[in-house]
C-alpha positions in Angstrom: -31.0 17.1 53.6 -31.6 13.6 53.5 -32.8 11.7 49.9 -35.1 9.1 49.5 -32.7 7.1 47.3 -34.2 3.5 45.5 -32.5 0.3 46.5 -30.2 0.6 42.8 -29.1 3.8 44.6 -28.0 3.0 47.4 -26.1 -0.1 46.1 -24.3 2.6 44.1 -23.4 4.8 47.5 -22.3 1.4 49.1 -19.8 0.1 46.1 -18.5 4.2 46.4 -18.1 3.6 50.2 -16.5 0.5 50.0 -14.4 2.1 47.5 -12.8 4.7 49.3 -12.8 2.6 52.3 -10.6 0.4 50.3 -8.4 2.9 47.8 -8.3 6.3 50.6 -4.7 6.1 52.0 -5.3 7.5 55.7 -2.2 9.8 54.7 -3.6 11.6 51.8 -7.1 12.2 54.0 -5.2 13.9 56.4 -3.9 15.9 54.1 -7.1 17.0 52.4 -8.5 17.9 55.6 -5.4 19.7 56.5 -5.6 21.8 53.6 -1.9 20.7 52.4 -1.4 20.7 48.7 -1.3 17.1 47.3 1.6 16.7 45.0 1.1 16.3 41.0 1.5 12.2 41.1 -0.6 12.2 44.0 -3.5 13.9 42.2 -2.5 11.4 39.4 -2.2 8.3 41.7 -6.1 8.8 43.1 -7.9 9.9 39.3 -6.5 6.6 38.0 -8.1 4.6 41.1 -11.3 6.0 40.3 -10.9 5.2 36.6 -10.0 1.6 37.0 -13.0 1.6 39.4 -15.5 3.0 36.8 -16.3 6.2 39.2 -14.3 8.9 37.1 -15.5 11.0 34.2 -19.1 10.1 35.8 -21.2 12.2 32.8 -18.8 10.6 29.9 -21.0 8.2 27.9 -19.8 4.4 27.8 -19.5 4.8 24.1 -15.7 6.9 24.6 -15.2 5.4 27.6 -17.0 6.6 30.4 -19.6 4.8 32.9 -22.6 7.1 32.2 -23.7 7.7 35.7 -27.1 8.7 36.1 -27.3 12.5 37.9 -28.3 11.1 41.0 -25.5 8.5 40.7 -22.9 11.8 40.0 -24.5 13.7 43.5 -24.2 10.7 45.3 -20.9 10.3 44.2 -19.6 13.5 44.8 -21.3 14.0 47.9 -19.5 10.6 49.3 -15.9 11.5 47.8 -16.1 15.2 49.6 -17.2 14.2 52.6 -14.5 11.5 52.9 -12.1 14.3 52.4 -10.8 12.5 49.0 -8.3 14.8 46.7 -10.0 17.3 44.2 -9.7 16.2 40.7 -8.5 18.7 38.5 -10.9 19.4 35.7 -9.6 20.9 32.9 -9.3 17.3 31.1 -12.3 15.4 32.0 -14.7 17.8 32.7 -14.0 20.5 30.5 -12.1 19.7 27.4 -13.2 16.3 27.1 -16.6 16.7 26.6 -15.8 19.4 24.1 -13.6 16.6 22.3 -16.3 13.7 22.4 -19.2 16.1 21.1 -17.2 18.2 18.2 -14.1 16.4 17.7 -13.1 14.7 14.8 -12.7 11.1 15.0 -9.1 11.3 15.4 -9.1 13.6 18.3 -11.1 11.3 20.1 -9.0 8.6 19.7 -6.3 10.1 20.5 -7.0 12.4 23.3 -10.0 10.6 25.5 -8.3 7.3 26.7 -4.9 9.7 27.8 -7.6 12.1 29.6 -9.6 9.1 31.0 -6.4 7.6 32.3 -4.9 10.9 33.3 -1.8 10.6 31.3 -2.3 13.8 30.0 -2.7 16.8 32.3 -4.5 19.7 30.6 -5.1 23.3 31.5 -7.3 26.1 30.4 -6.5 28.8 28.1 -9.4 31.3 27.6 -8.6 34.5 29.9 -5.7 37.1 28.3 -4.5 40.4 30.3 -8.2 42.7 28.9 -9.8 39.5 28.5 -11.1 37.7 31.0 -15.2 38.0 31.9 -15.1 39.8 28.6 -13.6 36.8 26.8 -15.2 37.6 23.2 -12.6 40.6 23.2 -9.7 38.0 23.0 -6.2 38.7 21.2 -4.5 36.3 21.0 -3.9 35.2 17.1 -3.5 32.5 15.0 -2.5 32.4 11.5 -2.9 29.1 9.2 0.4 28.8 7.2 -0.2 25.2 5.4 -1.0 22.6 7.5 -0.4 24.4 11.0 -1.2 27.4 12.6 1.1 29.8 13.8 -0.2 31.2 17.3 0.7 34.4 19.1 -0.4 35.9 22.4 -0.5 35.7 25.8 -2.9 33.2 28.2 -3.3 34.2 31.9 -4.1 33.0 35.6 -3.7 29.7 33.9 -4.5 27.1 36.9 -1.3 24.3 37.2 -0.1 25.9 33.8 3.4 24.2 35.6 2.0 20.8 35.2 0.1 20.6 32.5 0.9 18.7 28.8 -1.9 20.2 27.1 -3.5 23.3 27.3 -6.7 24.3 25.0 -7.1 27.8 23.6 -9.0 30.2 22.1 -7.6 32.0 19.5 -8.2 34.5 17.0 -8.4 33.2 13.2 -10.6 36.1 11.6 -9.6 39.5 13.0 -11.9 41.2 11.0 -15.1 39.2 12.0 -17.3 40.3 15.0 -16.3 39.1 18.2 -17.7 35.8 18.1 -17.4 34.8 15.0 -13.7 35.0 14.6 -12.6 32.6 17.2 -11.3 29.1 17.1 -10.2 26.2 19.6 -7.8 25.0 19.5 -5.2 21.5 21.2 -1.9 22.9 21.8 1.0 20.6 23.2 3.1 22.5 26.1 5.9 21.2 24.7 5.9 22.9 21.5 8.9 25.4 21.3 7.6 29.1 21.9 5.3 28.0 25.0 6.4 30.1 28.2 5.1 29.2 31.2 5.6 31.7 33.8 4.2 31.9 37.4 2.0 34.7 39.3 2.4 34.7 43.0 -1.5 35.1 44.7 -2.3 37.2 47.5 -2.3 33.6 49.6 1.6 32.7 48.6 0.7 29.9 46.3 1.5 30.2 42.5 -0.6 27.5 41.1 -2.2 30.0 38.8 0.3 31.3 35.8 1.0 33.5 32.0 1.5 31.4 29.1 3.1 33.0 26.6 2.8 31.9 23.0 5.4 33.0 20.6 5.4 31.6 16.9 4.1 28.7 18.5 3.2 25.9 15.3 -0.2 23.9 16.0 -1.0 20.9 13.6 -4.2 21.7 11.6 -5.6 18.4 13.1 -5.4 19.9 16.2 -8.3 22.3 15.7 -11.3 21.7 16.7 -14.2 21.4 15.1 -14.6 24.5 12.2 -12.4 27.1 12.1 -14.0 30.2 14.2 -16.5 28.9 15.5 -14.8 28.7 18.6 -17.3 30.5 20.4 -19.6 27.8 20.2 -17.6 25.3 21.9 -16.2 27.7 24.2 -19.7 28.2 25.3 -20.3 24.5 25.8 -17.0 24.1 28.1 -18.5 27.4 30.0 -21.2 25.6 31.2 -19.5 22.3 32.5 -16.9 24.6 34.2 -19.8 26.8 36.3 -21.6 24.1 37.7 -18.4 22.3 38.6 -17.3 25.5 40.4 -19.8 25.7 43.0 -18.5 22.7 44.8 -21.4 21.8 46.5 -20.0 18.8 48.3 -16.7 20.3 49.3 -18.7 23.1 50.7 -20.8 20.6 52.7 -17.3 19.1 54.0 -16.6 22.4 55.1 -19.3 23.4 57.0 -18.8 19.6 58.7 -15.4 21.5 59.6 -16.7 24.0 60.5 -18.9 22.7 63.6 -16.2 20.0 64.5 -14.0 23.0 65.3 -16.6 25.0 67.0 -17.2 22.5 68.9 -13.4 22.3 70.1 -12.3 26.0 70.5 -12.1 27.9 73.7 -13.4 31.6 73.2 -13.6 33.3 76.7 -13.9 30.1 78.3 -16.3 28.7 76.4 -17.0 26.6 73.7 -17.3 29.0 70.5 -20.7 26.6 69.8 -22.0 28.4 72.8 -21.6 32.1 71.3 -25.2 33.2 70.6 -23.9 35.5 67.8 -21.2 32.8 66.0 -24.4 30.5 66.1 -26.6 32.8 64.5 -23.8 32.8 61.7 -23.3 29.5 61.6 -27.0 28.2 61.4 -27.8 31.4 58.5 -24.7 30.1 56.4 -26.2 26.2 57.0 -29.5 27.4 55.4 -28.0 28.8 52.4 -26.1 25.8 51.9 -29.0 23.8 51.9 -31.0 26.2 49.4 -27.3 25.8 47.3 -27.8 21.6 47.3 -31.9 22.5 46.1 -30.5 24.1 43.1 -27.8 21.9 42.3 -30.3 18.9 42.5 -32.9 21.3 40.0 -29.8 21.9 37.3 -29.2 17.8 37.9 -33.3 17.0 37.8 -33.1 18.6 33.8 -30.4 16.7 33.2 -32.6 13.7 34.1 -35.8 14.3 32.4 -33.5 15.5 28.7 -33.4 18.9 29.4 -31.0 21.8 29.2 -30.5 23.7 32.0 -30.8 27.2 31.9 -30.2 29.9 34.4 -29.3 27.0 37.2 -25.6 26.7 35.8 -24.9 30.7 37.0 -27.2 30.5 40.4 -24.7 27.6 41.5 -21.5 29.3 39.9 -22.5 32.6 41.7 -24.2 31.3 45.3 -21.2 28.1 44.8 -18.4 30.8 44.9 -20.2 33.1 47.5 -20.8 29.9 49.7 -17.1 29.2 49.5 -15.8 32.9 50.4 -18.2 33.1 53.7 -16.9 29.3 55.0 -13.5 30.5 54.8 -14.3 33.9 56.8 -16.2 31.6 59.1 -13.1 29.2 59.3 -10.9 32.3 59.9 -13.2 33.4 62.5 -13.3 30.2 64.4 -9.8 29.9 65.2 -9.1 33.7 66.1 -5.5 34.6 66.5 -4.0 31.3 65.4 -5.3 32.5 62.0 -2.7 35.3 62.3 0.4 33.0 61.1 -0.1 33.0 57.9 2.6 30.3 56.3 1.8 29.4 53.0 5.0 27.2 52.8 3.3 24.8 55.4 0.8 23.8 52.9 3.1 22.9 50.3 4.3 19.1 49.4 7.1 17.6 52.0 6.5 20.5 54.4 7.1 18.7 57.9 8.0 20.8 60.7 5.4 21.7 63.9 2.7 23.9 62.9 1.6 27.3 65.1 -1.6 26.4 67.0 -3.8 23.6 65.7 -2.6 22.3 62.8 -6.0 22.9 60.8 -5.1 26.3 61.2 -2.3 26.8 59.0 -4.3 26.3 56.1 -7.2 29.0 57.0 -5.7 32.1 56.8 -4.1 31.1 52.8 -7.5 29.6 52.0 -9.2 32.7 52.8 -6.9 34.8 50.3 -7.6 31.9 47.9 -11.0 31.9 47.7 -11.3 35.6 46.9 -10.8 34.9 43.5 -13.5 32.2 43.3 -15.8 34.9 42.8 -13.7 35.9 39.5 -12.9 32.9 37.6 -15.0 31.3 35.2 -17.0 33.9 33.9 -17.1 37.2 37.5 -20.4 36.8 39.7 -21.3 40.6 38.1 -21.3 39.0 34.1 -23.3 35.8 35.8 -26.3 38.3 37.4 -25.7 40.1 33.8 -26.7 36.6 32.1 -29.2 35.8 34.3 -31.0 38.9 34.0 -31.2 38.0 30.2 -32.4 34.4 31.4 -35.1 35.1 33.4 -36.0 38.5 32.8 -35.7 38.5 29.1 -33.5 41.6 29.6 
C-alpha cells in the first residue's frame, strides 16, 4: 500500500532516511536481518542515536521531552526503521512505563525518571504476570505492605522479558487484600538493585532465556516510588495495557518479513525450481500478503483516532490479536521456505560473539528458534482468547 503523504511528510521520511543512512552501521543490519541477538550496549548505542536525533519516544509530548510526532509521522517512521532492518527497541521504558509516569506521576517522578528513560540510562522491564496470573492479571498476589515511608513487597513476577538487564522493573502489587480485585492494586517503581530482588532465568522452547522469575522477598520500596494513589493500580495498569498491544503487532517488522520472505523464495531450489514457482507456496504466500495489508488498514484506523482526538477502541486488540497471528504464520512460512536447513536448530548461533560457519544459508539458523519464539506472541500481553473476550464486549455490547 502506497500513501499519498503531503510534501511536510515526506520531508519527514527523507530526514528518517538520511538518518539511518547516516547512523545504521552495516554490521548491526546484518545482524538484524540475520536474526542474531544484538547485545545490551548495542540496543543502548542505537536508542540514544535516535534520541539525539529527535526520532525516539515519537508519541512523548515536547513538554517531558519528547518530539510529538504526528501518527502519520510515527507510521512513517516505523515503517522506514523496519524495513531498514534497524534494532528493535525495547519498550518497557519509553513506551510503556513512561507514558504512565508523564500522565499520573508526581512531579518528582517525572523528573527523575523521563530524561534516564529518554536517554536510555535506565533499562526497565515489566512486572504484571505471576505463576496463576497472567491473562487473568486482576487475580494478582503479589503483596505489599506500607510500613512508614516504604513498602515492604512480597511475591513472585514471571516471564519477565530482559529481567537480566534491566535497573527498573514496574509492578503491580497488592495493597488492599480485602478489596475486589481491582480495586486493591497499586504500581509501583522498584529498583533491581534493592536487596531481596532475584532474578532467575526460564529457558524457552527456542533455547533463548531472555524471558525470567523475579522474585521479591522483603523487598523495601520508597513511598515516593508509588505511583499515583495507592490501589488504583488498575487504572494505570490499564493505560500501559493499551500502549503495549498496539506496539505488539509489529506491523512494520512484519512487513520486513514478508520482504524476507519473497527475497528467499526467490533464491531457493525446491525440486529444481524456484520455490516462487510452486503454485501452492504462492497461493500461501499471496493469502498471507493480503492479511497483512488488511493488518496495516487497521493499524492506520487505531492511528486515524489518534489524529482526529479520539480514543481508540476495539482497534488496540484486532492489531494485538491479527499482529501476533501475522507473526506466527511468517515464521511457519520462513520455516517452510528453507526446508531441511530449518532442521539445525542452534540457538547458540544467534547469540552475541557467536562466529563460527553456519549450516546452510546463514538466514537459516535463525528460523527454526524464531518459530519456537513466536509461539508465545500469541500469549503475552493480555492471550488472543481474553482479546476476542474484550472485543466481544466492545463491539457486541456483550
Amino acid at each position: 500500500m502506497h500513501l499519498n503523504l503531503t510534501r511536510s511528510q515526506r520531508a519527514f521520511q527523507a530526514r528518517v532516511r538520511k538518518f539511518v543512512d547516516e547512523n545504521h552501521p552495516p554490521e548491526i543490519r546484518a545482524k538484524v536481518e540475520s536474526g542474531l541477538k544484538l547485545g545490551r550496549a548495542e540496543t543502548i548505542a542505537w536508542q540514544k542515536k535516535l534520541h539525539a536525533a529527535g526520532l525516539y519516544a515519537p508519541a512523548w509530548p515536547k513538554q517531558w521531552g519528547g518530539p510529538a510526532l504526528k501518527p502519520i509521522e510515527r507510521y512513517v517512521l516505523d515503517r522506514e526503521l523496519a524495513l531498514n532492518s534497524t534494532p528493535a527497541l525495547v519498550p518497557f521504558g519509553v513506551t510503556m512505563v513512561g507514558p504512565v509516569i508523564y500522565t499520573f506521576g508526581s512531579q518528582a517522578q517525572k523528573d527523575r525518571f523521563l530524561p534516564r528513560i529518554l536517554n536510555s540510562d535506565d533499562w526497565w522491564c515489566q512486572g504484571y504476570s505471576e505463576p496463576g496470573s497472567g491473562s487473568d492479571l486482576a487475580s494478582l498476589k503479589t503483596r505489599a505492605v506500607r510500613e512508614g515511608d516504604h513498602y515492604v513487597v512480597n511475591g513472585q513476577k514471571t516471564w519477565t522479558t530482559l529481567a537480566q538487564y534491566a535497573d527498573w522493573i514496574f509492578c503491580l502489587v497488592r495493597t488492599d487484600p480485602a478489596a475486589k480485585q481491582q480495586e486493591g492494586i497499586t504500581f509501583l517503581l522498584i529498583d533491581m538493585k534493592t536487596p531481596g530482588v532475584t532474578v532467575r532465568p526460564i529457558v524457552t522452547m527456542d533455547g533463548g532465556a531472555e524471558i525470567n522469575d523475579v522474585f521479591l522477598d522483603n523487598v523495601k520500596v520508597p513511598v515516593e516510588n508509588r505511583v499515583g494513589e495507592e490501589n488504583q493500580g488498575w487504572t494505570y495498569a490499564k493505560f500501559l495495557l493499551v500502549n503495549e498491544r498496539f506496539g505488539t503487532a509489529q506491523v512494520g517488522r512484519s512487513q520486513r518479513q514478508m520482504l524476507r520472505l519473497k527475497q528467499i523464495a526467490q533464491s531457493e531450489i525446491v525440486g529444481g525450481r524456484k520455490l516462487e514457482e510452486d503454485e501452492n507456496f504462492r497461493l500461501k504466500l499471496a493469502k498471507t500478503e493480503i492479511e497483512l495489508l488488511a493488518l496495516e488498514y487497521t493499524e492506520l484506523r487505531y492511528l486515524a483516532q489518534l489524529d482526529a482526538g479520539k480514543q481508540p477502541g476495539a482497534e488496540a486488540n484486532i492489531l494485538k490479536i491479527r499482529g501476533t497471528q501475522m507473526q506466527q504464520n511468517l515464521s511457519e512460512l520462513l520455516m517452510e521456505a528453507v526446508g531441511y536447513y530449518a532442521n539445525p536448530s542452534l540457538p547458540k548461533a544467534l547469540e552475541h560473539g557467536w562466529n563460527e560457519e553456519p549450516i546452510g544459508p546463514a538466514y537459516a539458523a535463525s528460523l527454526a528458534p524464531a518459530y519456537f519464539n513466536w509461539r508465545k506472541s500469541s500469549i503475552y500481553g493480555g492471550s488472543n482468547e481474553i482479546q476476542r473476550n474484550i472485543l466481544s464486549k466492545f463491539v457486541l455490547g456483550l
